[in-house]
C-alpha positions in Angstrom: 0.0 0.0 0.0 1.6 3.6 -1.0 3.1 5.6 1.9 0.5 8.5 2.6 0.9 11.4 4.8 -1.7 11.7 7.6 -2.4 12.5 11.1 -2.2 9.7 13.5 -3.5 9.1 17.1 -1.0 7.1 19.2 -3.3 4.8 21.8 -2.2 2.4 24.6 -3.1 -1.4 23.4 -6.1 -3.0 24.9 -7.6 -6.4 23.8 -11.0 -6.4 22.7 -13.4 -9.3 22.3 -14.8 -8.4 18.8 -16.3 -10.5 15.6 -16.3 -9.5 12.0 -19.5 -8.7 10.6 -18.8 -7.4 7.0 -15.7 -7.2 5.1 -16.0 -4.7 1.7 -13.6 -3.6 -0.3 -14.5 0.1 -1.0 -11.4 1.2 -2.9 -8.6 -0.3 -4.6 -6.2 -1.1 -1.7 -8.7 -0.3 1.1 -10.8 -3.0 2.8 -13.8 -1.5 5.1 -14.5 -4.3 8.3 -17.1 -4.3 10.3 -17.0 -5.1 13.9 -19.5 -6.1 16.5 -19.5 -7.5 19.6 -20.2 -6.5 23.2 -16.8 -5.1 24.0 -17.1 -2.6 20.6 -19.0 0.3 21.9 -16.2 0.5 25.5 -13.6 0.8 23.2 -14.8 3.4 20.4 -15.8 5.4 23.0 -12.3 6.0 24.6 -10.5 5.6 21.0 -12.4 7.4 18.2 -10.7 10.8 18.0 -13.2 14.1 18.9 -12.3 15.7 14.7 -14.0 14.6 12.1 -12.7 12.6 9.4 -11.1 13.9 6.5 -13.8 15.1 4.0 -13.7 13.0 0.3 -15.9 12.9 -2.7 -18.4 10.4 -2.6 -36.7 4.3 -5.4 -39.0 5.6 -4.7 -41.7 6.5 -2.1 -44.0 3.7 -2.9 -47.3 5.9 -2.7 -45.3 8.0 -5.8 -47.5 6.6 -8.3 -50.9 7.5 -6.4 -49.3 11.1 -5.0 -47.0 11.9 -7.9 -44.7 10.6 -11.0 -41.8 10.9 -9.9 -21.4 -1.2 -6.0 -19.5 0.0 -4.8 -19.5 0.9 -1.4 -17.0 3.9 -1.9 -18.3 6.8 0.4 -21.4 8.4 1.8 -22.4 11.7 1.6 -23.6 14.0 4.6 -26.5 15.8 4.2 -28.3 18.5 5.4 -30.6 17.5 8.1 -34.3 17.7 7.6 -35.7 20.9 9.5 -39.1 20.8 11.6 -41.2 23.8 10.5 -43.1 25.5 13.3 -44.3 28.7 11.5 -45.7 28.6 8.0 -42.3 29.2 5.8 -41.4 27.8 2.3 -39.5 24.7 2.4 -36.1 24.9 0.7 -34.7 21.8 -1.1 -31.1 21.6 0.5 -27.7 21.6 -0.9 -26.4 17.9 -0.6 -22.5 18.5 0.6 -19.9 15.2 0.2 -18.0 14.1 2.7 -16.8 11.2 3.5 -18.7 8.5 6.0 -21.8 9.5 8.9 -20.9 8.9 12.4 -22.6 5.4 12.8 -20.2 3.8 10.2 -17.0 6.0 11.0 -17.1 4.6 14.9 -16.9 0.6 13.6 -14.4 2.3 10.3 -11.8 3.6 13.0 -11.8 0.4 15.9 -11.7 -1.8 12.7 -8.2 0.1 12.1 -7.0 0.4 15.4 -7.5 -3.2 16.2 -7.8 -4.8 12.7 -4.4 -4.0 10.9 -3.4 -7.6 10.2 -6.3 -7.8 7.5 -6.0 -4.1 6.5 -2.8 -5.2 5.6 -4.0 -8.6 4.0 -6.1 -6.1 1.8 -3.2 -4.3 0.2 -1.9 -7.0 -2.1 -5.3 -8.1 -3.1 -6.7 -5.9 -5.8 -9.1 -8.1 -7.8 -11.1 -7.1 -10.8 -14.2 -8.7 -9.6 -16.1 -6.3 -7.9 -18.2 -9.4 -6.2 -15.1 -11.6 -5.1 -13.8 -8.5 -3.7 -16.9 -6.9 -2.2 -18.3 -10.3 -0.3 -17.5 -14.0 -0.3 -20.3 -16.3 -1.3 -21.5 -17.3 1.9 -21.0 -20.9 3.5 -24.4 -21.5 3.2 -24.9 -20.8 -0.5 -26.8 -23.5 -2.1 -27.8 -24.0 -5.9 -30.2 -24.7 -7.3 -32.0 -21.7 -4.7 -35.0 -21.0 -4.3 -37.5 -18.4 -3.0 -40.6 -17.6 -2.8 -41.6 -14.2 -4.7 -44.5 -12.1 -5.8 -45.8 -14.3 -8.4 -44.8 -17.5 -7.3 -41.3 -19.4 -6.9 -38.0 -18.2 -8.4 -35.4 -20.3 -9.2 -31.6 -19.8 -9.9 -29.4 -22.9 -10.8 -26.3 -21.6 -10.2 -24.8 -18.8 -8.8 -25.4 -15.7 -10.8 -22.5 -13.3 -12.2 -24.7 -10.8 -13.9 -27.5 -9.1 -12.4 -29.8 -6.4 -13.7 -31.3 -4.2 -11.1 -34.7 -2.8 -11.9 -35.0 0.0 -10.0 -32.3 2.0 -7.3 -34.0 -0.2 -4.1 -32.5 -3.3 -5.5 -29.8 -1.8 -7.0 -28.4 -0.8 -3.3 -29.8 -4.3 -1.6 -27.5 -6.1 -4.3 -24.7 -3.6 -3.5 -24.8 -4.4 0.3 -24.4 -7.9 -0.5 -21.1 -6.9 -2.2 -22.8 -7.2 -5.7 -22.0 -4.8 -7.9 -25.1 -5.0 -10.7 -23.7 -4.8 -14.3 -27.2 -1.9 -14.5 -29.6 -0.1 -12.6 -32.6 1.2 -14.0 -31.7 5.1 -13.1 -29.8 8.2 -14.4 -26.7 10.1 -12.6 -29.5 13.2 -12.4 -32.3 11.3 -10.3 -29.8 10.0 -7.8 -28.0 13.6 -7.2 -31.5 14.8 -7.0 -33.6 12.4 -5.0 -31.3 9.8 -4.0 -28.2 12.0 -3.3 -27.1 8.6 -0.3 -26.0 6.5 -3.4 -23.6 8.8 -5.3 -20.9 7.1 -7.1 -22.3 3.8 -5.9 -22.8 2.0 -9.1 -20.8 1.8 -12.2 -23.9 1.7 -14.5 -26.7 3.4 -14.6 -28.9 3.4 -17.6 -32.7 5.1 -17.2 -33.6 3.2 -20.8 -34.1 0.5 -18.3 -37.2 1.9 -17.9 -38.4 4.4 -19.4 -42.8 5.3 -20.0 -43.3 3.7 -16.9 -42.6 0.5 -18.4 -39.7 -2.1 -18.1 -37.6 -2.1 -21.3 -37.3 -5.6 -21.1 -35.2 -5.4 -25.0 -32.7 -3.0 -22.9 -32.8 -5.5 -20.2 -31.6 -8.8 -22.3 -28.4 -6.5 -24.2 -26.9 -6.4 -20.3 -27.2 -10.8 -20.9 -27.5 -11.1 -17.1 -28.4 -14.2 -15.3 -30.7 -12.8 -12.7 -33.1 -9.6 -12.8 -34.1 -8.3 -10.1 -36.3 -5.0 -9.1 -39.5 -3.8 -9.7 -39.8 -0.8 -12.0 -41.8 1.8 -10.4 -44.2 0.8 -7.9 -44.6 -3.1 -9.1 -44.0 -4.8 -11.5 -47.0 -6.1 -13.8 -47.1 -10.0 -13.9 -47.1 -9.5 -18.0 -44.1 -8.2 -17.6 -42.8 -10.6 -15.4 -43.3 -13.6 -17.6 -41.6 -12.3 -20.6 -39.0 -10.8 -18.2 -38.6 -14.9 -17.1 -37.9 -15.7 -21.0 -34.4 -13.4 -20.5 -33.4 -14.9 -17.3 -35.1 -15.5 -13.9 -36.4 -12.9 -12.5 -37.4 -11.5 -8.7 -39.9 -9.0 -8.3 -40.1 -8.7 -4.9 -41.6 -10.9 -1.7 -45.5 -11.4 -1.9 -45.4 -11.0 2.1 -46.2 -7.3 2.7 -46.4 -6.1 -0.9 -46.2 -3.5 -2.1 -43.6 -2.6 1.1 -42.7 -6.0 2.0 -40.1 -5.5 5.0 -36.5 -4.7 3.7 -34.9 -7.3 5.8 -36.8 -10.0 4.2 -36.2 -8.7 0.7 -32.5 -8.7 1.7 -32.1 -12.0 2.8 -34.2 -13.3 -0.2 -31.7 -11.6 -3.2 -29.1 -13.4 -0.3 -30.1 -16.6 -1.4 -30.7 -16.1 -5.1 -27.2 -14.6 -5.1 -25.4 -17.3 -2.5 -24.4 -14.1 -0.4 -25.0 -13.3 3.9 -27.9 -10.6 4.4 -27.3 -11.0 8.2 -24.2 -8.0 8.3 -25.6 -5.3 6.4 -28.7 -5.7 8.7 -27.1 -5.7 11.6 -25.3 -2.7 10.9 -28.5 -1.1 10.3 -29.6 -2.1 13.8 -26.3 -1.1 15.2 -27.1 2.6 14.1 -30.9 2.4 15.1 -29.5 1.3 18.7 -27.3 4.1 18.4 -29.6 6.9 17.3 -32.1 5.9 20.2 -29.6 6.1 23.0 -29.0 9.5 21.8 -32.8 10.6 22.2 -34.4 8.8 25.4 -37.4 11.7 25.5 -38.2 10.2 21.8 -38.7 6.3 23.5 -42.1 5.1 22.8 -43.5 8.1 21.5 -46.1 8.4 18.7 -45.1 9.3 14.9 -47.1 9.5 11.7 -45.9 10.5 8.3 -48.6 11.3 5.9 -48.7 12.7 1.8 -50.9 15.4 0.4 -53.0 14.6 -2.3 -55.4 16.8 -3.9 -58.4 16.3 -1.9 -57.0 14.3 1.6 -54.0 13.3 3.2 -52.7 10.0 2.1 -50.5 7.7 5.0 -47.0 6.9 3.7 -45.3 3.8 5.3 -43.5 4.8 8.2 -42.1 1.9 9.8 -38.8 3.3 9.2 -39.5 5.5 12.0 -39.6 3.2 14.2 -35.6 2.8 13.6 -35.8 6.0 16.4 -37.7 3.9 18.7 -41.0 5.8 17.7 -44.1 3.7 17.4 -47.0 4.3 15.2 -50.0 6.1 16.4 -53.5 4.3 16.7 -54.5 5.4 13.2 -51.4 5.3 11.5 -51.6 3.3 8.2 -48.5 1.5 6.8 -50.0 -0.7 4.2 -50.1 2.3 1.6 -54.2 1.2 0.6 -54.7 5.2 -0.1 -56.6 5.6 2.8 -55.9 8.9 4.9 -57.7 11.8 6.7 -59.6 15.0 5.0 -58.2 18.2 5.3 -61.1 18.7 7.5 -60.0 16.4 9.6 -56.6 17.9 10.6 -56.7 17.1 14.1 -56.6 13.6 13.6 -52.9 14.2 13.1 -52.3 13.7 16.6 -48.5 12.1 16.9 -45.8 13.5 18.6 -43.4 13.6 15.3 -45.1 14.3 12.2 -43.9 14.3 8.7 -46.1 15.5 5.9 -44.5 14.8 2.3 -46.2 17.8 0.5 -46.7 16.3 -3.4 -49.5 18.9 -4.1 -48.4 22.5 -2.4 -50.9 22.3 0.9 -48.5 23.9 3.3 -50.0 27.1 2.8 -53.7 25.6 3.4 -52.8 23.1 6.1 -50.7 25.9 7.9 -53.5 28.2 7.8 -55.9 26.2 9.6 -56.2 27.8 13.2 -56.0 24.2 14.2 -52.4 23.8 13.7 -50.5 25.2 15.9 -52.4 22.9 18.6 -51.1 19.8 16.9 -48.9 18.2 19.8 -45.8 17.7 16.6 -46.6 21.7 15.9 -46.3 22.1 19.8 -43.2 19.6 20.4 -41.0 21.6 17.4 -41.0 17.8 15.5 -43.3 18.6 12.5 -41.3 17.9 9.1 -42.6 19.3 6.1 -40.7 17.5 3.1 -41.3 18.6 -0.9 -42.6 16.9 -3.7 -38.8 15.8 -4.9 -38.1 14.8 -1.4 -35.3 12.8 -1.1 -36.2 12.0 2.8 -40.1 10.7 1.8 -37.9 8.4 -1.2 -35.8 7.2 1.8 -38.1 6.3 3.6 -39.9 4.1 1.7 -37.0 2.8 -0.5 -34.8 1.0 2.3 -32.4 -0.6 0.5 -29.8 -1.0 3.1 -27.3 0.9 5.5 -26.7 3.8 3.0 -30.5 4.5 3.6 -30.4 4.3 6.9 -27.2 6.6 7.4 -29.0 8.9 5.2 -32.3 8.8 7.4 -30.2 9.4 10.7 -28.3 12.2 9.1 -31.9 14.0 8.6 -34.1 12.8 11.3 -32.0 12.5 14.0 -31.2 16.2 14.7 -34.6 17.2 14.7 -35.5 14.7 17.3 -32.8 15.5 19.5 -33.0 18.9 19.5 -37.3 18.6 20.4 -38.7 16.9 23.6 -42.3 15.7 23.4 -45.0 17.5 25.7 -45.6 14.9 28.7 
């Protein structure tokens, strides 16, 4: 590995009880490892320097088609935080600014190099071509012919698959924590900067022809010859297109369980066995961070959230589970199964949770705000109201969990707002 000049902290050596969770190579020469393990959090916190790290260069909310149309692990980017409005003001789409990890990932980045350096070393001399034998070793448990059970029935793969097609970004970043690298994802360069802005630079091929009318190019699709397509489109994808989509190679369109927002996890572990890779780090690293962002706000524990859309005539409820990362739980009449269902604008008052966020697709601030009613809404009261814009990246986040780069991305705007509000007892 080249000689490179840098600040170092000198520490005194302590032995540390620790397994390795992950192991991705993020750069040529540089191998990320992930640690968990009881003794991890004592250690970080009396190791991991008070500066910041050096700064470096680094779909879909599922309601979208009912509100409106809308791997490389190399680096996150850190984001403005998401801002609770109390008084009526115009919401401002933020400037995304690049640097280089959050602060749940850079804790396990620096104990893996203070107490890892024999495999950091390991990693130096091993600079494959193959984004997949470098990113994640098939797991011990891989198994071919595999088999799960999807949307529209069973989906078979007889042997392990070396080129995959990702229909939309979701999948795209599910296969990328695997250590996959797709050979495409159905999106452009411009929708990730604008609405995605957490998976930057994450995959080397984008291509929106993938789908483009709001259909799956499934001609496009075959030229990439992959062995397993994965994704689905837009919202879901039609079983028409599925069959003919099965003539090109097989395809996964998603778990029935839960559809259209089956659980991430499940999804995960699912592509896991179609591609004979381990889903079990990348979500544990995800509830590493949640466990992490809760400690940090105890007044948040058990409190109510809701997150709602604005359609023309009603409020529509969004899936919000994600909240629930923050140890939030859903009120009594929140609705995560994304049926359309939602209250009237007369019926403002039955948004009664202690955090609120309200993904604005049709311009109702100014109505909603105007309603004398408003200010007595306990999120309105608390300081934890989020008002989020039609190209919201956040509302896209949230219901597009594809992995840990979504959940960094969620922390990085949700949790400031929480820790800065306390609920009303």
């Amino acid at each position: 590995m080249p000689a490179q000049n840098r600040s170092a902290s000198v520490h005194p050596l302590a032995g540390q009880k620790v397994e390795v969770a992950r192991i991705v190579d993020v750069a040529p020469g540089l191998r990320r490892i992930t640690l968990t393990g009881e003794q991890v959090g004592p250690f970080v916190e009396h190791t991991v320097p008070a500066s910041p790290p050096p700064s470096r260069d680094r779909d879909r909310f599922h309601d979208s088609d009912r509100l409106r149309e809308q791997g490389r692990r190399s680096g996150t980017r850190r984001h403005s935080p998401a801002t609770p409005v109390t008084p009526p003001v115009a919401h401002r789409h933020p400037h995304w600014k690049r640097t280089m990890i959050t602060r749940t990932s850079r804790t396990r980045h620096v104990l893996a190099a203070a107490i890892a350096g024999a495999l950091l070393l390991t990693a130096c001399g091993n600079n494959s071509d193959s984004t997949r034998e470098n990113a994640s070793p098939v797991s011990s448990n891989a198994a071919f012919p595999a088999t799960v059970e999807g949307l529209y029935g069973g989906v078979t793969v007889q042997e392990l698959p070396e080129r995959v097609v990702a229909l939309n970004s979701q999948f795209g970043e599910m296969l990328e924590a695997l250590g996959i690298q797709p050979v495409a994802v159905a999106t452009s360069s411009q929708q990730i900067e604008a609405s995605m802005p957490w998976l930057v630079d994450v995959f080397e091929t984008v291509d929106e022809s993938l789908y483009e009318n709001r259909e799956t190019n499934l001609e496009k699709v075959a030229s990439y010859t992959p062995d397993l397509i994965t994704g689905i489109g837009l919202f879901q994808l039609p079983q028409e297109t599925y069959e003919q989509a099965q003539d090109i190679a097989p395809t996964f369109p998603g778990l029935a369980q839960g559809a259209p927002n089956p659980p991430w996890q499940e999804t995960l572990r699912a592509l896991a066995t179609l591609t004979g890779t381990d889903a079990e780090p990348a979500i544990t690293e995800v509830e590493m961070a949640c466990d992490e962002a809760r400690r940090s706000i105890p007044q948040w524990q058990g409190r109510t959230y809701q997150f709602v859309g604005t359609l023309d005539e009603h409020f529509q409820w969004g899936n919000g589970t994600v909240l629930e990362c923050f140890g939030l739980v859903p009120a009594d009449n929140q609705n995560n199964d994304n049926d359309g269902s939602g209250p009237s604008y007369e019926n403002l008052d039955q948004l009664s949770a202690d955090f609120l966020i309200i993904w604005d697709a049709v311009d109702r601030q100014g109505q909603v705000t105007s309603d004398p009613r408003y200010a007595s809404l306990p999120s309105v009261v608390n300081g934890a109201i989020v008002w989020e814009p039609p190209s919201s990246p956040l509302a896209r986040a949230a219901n597009s969990v594809g992995g840990p780069r979504t959940f960094d991305f969620l922390v990085e705007q949700l949790l400031p707002v929480l820790e800065s509000a306390t609920p009303a007892p």
